[in-house]
C-alpha beads as a LAMMPS data file, in Angstrom:
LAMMPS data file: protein, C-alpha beads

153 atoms
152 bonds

1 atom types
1 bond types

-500.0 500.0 xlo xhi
-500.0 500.0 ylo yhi
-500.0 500.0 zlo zhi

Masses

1 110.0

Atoms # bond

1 1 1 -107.274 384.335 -331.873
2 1 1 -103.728 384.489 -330.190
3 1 1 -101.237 382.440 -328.886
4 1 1 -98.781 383.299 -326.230
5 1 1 -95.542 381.882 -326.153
6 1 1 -93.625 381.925 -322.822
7 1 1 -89.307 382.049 -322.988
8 1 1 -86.806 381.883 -320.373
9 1 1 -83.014 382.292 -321.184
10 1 1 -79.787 382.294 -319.024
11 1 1 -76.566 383.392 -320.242
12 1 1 -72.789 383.856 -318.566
13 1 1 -69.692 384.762 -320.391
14 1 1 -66.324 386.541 -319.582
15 1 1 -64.884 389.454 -320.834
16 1 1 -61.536 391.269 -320.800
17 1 1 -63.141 395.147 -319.968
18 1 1 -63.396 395.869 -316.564
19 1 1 -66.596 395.887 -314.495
20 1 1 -67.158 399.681 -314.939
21 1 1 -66.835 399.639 -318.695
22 1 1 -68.980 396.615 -318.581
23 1 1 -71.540 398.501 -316.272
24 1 1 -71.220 401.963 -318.470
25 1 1 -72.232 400.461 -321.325
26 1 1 -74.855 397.859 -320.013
27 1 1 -76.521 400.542 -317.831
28 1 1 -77.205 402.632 -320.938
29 1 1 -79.947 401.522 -322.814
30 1 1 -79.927 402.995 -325.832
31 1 1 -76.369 402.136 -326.212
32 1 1 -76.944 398.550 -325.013
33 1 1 -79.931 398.184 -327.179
34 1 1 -77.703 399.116 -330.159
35 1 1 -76.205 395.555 -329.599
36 1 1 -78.861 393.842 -330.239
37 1 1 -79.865 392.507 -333.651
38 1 1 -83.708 393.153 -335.679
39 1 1 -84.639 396.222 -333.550
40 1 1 -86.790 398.626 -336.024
41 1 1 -87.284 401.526 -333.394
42 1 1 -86.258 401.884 -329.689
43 1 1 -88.312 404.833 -328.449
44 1 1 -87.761 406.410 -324.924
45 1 1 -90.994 406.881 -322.814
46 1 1 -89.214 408.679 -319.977
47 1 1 -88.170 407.806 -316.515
48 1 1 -85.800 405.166 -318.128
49 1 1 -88.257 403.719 -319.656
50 1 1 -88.223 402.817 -323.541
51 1 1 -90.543 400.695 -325.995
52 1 1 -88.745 398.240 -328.023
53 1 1 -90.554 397.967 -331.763
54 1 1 -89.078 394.751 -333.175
55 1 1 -88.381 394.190 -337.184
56 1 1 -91.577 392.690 -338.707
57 1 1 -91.093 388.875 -339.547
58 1 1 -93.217 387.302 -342.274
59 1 1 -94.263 388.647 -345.620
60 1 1 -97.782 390.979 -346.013
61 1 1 -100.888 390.152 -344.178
62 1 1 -99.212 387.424 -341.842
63 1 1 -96.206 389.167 -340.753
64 1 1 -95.913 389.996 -336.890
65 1 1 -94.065 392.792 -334.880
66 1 1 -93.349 392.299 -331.377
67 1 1 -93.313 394.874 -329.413
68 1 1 -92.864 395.673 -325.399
69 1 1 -91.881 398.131 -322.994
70 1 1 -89.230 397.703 -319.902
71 1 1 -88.396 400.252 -317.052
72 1 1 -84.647 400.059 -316.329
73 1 1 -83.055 400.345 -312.857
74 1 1 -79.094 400.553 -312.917
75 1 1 -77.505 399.705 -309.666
76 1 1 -73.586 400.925 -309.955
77 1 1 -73.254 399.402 -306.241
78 1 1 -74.423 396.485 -306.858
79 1 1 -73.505 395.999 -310.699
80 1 1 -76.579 394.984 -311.593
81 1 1 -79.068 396.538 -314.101
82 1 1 -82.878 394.509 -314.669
83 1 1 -85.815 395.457 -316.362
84 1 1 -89.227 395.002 -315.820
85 1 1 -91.987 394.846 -317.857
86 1 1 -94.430 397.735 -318.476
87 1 1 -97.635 396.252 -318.755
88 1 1 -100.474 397.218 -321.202
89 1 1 -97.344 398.564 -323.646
90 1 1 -97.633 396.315 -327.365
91 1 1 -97.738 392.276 -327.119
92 1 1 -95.274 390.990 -324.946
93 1 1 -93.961 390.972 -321.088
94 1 1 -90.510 390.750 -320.515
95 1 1 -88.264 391.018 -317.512
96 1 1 -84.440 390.460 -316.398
97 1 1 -81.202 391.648 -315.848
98 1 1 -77.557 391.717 -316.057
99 1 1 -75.395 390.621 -313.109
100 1 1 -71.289 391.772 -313.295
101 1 1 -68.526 390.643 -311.283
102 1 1 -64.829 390.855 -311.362
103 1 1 -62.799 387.927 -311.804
104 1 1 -59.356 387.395 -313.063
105 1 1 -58.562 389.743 -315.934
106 1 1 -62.085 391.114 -316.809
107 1 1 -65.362 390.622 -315.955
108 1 1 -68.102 387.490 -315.478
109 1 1 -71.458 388.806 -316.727
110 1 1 -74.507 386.925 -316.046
111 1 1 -77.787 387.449 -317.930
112 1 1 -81.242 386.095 -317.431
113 1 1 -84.516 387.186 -319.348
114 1 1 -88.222 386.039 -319.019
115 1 1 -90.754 386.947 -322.202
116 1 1 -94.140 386.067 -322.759
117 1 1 -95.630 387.120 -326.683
118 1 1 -99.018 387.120 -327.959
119 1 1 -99.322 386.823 -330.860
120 1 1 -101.885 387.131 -333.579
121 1 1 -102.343 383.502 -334.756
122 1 1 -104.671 380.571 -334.410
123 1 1 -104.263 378.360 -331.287
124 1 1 -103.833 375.256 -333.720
125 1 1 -100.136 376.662 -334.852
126 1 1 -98.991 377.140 -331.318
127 1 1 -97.230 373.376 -331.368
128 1 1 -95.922 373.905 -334.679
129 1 1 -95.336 377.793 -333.900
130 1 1 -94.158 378.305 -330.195
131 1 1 -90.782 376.313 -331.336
132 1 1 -89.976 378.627 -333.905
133 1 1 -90.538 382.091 -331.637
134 1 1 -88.277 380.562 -329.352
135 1 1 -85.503 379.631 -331.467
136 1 1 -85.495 383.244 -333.183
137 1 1 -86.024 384.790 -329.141
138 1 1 -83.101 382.764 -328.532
139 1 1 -80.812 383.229 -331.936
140 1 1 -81.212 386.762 -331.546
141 1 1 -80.088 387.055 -327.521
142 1 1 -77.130 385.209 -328.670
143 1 1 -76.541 387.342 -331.209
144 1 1 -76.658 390.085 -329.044
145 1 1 -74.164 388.114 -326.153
146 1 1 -71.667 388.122 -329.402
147 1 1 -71.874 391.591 -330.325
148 1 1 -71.551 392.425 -326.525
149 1 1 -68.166 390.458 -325.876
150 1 1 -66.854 392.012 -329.402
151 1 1 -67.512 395.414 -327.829
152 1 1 -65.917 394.536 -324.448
153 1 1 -62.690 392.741 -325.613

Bonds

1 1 1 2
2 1 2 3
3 1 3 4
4 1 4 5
5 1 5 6
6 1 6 7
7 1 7 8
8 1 8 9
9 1 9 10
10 1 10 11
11 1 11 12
12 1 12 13
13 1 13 14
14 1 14 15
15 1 15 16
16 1 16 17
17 1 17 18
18 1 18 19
19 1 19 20
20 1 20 21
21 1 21 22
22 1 22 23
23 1 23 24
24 1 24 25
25 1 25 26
26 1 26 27
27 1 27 28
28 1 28 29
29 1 29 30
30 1 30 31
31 1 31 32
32 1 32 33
33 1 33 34
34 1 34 35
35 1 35 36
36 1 36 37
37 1 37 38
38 1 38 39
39 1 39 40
40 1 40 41
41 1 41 42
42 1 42 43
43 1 43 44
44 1 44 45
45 1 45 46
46 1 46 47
47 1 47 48
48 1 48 49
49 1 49 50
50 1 50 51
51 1 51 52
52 1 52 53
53 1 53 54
54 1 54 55
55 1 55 56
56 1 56 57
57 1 57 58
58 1 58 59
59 1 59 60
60 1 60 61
61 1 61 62
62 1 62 63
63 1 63 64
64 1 64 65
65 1 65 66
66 1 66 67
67 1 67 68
68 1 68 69
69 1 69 70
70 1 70 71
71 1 71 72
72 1 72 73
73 1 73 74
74 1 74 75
75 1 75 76
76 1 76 77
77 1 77 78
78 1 78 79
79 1 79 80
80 1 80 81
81 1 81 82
82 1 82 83
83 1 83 84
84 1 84 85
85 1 85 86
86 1 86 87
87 1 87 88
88 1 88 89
89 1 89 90
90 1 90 91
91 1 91 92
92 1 92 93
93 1 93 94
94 1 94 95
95 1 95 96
96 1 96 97
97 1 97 98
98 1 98 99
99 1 99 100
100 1 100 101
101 1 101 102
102 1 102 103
103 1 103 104
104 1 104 105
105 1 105 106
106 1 106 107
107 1 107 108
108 1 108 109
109 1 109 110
110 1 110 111
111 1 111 112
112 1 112 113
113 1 113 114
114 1 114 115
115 1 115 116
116 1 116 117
117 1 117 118
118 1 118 119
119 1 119 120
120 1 120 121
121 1 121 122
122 1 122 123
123 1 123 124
124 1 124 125
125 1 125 126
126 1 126 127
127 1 127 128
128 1 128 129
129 1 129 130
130 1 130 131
131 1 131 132
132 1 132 133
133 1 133 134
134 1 134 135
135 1 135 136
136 1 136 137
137 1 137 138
138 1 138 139
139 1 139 140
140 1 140 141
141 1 141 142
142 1 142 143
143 1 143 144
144 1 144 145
145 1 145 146
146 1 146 147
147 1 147 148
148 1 148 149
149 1 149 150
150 1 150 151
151 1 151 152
152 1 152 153
């Protein structure tokens, strides 16, 4: 049995960099990925395309790894860079992007990202379940935000 648990997130902050420091690193996935907190393996498929193996969570027999694919498209004119999900790549969908624009003394940068899991558990836990996948989904994009703004101020 599975359950799939569906996330949506928004986030906007400012930094000091300026937009094509912000778009350099953004725009670079590995480097951009190294932001971002409990990833056990980000493997390039090609075509800027990579598979993101998340750390296991849980202990032995009911621990679960999520794991998805995105295609990347970097628009320098636009200063925008979204993903989009490669389908039939590990147990979960996810989509998004970054949005940059300059404002007074740095840059506003707007994020948005759309995940749906499956995951390898009993329809009964989804109520008591679903909450906890999205607080961790969200903990961990947060995380990430931070460790973005460090590197940009």
């Amino acid at each position: 049995m599975t359950i799939k648990v569906s996330i949506d997130l928004d986030r906007e902050f400012t930094v000091d960099a300026n937009i094509d420091s912000v778009f350099a690193l953004l725009s670079n996935v590995p480097e951009s990925a190294s932001h971002f907190p409990k990833v056990d393996e980000l493997e390039d498929l090609g075509d800027n395309t990579f598979r993101w193996n998340m750390e296991k969570v849980g202990v032995g027999d009911h621990a679960i790894q999520t794991v998805y694919a995105c295609q990347y498209f970097a628009d320098e004119d636009a200063k925008t860079v979204i993903w989009k999900p490669v389908r039939g790549e590990g147990n979960g969908v996810v989509s998004g992007g970054w949005k940059f624009s300059e404002v007074d003394g740095g840059t506003l940068l707007s994020f948005k990202t759309s995940a749906e899991l499956t995951l390898p558990l009993p329809g009964l836990l989804k109520l008591a379940i679903s909450p906890v996948v999205k607080h961790e989904f969200s903990s961990m994009v947060d995380t990430y935000m931070e460790n973005i703004q460090q590197a940009l101020n």
